[in-house]
C-alpha positions in Angstrom: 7.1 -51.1 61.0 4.7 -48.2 60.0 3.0 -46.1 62.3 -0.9 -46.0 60.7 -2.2 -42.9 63.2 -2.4 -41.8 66.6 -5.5 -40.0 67.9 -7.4 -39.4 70.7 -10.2 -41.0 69.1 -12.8 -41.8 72.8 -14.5 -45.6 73.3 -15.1 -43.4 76.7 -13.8 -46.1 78.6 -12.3 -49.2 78.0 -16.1 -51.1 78.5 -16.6 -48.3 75.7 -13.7 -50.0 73.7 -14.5 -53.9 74.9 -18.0 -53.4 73.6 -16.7 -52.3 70.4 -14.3 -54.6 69.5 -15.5 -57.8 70.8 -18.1 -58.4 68.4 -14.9 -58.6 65.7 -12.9 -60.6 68.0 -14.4 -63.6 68.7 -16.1 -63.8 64.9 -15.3 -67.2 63.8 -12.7 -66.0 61.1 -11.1 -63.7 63.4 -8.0 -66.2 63.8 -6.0 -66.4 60.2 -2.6 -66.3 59.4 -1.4 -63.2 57.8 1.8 -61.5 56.5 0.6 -57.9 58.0 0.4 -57.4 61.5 -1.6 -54.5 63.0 -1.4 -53.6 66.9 -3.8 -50.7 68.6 -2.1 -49.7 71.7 -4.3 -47.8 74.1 -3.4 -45.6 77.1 -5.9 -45.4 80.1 -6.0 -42.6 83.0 -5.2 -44.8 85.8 -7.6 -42.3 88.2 -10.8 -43.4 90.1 -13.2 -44.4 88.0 -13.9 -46.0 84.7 -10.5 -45.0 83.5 -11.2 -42.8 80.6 -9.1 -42.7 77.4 -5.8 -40.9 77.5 -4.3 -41.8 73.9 -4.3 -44.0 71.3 -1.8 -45.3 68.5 -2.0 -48.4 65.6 1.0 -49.9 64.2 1.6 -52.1 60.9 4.4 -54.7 60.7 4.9 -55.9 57.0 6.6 -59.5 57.2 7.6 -60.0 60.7 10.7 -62.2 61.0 10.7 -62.5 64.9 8.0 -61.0 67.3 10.6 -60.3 69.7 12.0 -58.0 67.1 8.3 -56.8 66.6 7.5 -56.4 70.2 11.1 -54.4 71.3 10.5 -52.2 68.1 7.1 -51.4 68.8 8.1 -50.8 72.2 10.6 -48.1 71.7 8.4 -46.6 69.0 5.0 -46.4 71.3 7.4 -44.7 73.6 8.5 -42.0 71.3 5.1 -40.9 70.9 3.6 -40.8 73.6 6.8 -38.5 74.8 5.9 -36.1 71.9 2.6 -36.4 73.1 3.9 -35.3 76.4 2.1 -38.3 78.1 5.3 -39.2 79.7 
């Protein structure tokens, strides 16, 4: 697993980020299979209102054998960084 960037890169909100992405989405060759896999983990201020951007990270897994494996990996790594990010 590689760790592509983490930024505080601001949709605004996530409307901001559902607006971006959604177009991308729901393209009709947005479902494929593919050998890389690429998650974009975003944090949110849980505080009244539109919940405004706090952090966000991407990931790349080359070859994933088992998306459990993926998943508790990904896990432990989100939380590494956003600890050195002193988010938690």
């Amino acid at each position: 697993m590689a760790w592509v960037r983490a930024s505080s890169r601001s949709y605004g909100s996530f409307y901001g980020y559902y607006g971006a992405v959604y177009p991308v989405v729901y393209s009709p060759d947005y479902l494929r299979e593919d050998t890389t896999v690429r998650v974009e983990t975003n944090v949110y201020a849980v505080t009244p209102g539109e919940g405004q951007l706090v952090w966000t990270g991407v990931s790349d897994t080359f070859n994933p054998g088992s998306a459990d494996k993926v998943i508790d990996a990904l896990s432990k790594l989100i939380v590494k960084e956003l600890q050195k990010a002193a988010i938690i």
